[in-house]
N, C-alpha and C positions, 0 to 999 in steps of 0.2 A: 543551528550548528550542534553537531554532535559532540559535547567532552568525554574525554575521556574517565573510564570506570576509578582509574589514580587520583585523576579530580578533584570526583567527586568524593574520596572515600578521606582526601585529605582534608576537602573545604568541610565536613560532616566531623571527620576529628578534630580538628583547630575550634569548630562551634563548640560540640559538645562536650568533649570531656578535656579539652585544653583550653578552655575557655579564652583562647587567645583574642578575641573582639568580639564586638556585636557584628550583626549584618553587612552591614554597611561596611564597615571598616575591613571583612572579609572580602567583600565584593569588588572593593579599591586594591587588598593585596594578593588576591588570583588574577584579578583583572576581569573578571566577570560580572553580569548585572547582578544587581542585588535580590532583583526577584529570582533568579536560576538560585542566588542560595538558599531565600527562602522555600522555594519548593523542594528541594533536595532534603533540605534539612525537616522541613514538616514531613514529607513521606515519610526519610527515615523514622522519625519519634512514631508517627500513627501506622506503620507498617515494619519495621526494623529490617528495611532494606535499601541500599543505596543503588543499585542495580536499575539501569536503564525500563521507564516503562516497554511494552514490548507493543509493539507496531502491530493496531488491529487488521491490518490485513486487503483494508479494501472493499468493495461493493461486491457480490460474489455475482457472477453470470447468471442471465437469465433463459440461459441455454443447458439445459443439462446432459447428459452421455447420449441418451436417445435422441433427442435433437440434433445432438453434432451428428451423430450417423445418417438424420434424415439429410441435413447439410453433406455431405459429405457424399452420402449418393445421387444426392442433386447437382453436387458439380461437377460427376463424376460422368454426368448425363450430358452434360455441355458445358464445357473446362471453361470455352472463352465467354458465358454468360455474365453480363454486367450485373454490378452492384444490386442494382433498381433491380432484373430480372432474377435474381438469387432471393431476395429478399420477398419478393412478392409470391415465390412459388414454395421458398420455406413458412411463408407465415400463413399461406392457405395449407399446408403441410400441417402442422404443427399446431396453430389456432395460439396464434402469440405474436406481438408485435414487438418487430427486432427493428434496428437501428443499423443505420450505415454506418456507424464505429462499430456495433457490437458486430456486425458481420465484419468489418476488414478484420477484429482481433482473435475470433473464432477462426477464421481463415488461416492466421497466421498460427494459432496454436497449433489446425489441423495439416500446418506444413502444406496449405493447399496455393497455389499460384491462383494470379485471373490474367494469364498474357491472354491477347488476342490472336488469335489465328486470323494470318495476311495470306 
């Protein structure tokens, strides 16, 4: 769960310079575990910021700009070509082995549909 940056910046005053309780006794009057204070409060002392760490972001694709375009004119060659056939004709493309999620989420970056034509 996410607290809020007020929080944090009051459970880090009440420690440190109001020495209003130990941990623990912190932990009881925000209502929060005792470890969220202890990490709050060790960052701040070894980094002097109470500021949310920031979200590393993720696994990055294993497709990059020129792959999506080989993707991209592949499907553009046969719209309603399945999963299995997109992938097998991008990865002799390309010389890379892709994944039936990394293709649906490329897909969906590239704003590209797979209906099938009835």
């Amino acid at each position: 769960m996410a607290y809020s940056q007020d929080l944090r910046t009051k459970v880090i005053t009440a420690y440190c310079d109001k020495k209003l309780g130990s941990m623990r006794e912190l932990s009881e009057m925000f209502s929060i575990s005792e470890t969220t204070v202890k990490r709050w409060v060790y960052r701040y002392q070894k980094e002097g910021s109470s500021e949310r760490c920031p979200y590393g972001g993720g696994r990055a694709s294993i497709l990059n700009d020129a792959d999506r375009e080989v993707l991209h004119k592949l499907h553009l060659e046969k719209t309603d070509a399945t999963l299995k056939e997109l992938i097998k004709k991008l990865e002799s493309k390309i010389a890379k082995t892709v994944s039936s999620s990394t293709l649906s989420r490329e897909l969906l970056k590239l704003q590209l549909t797979r209906k099938k034509n009835v």
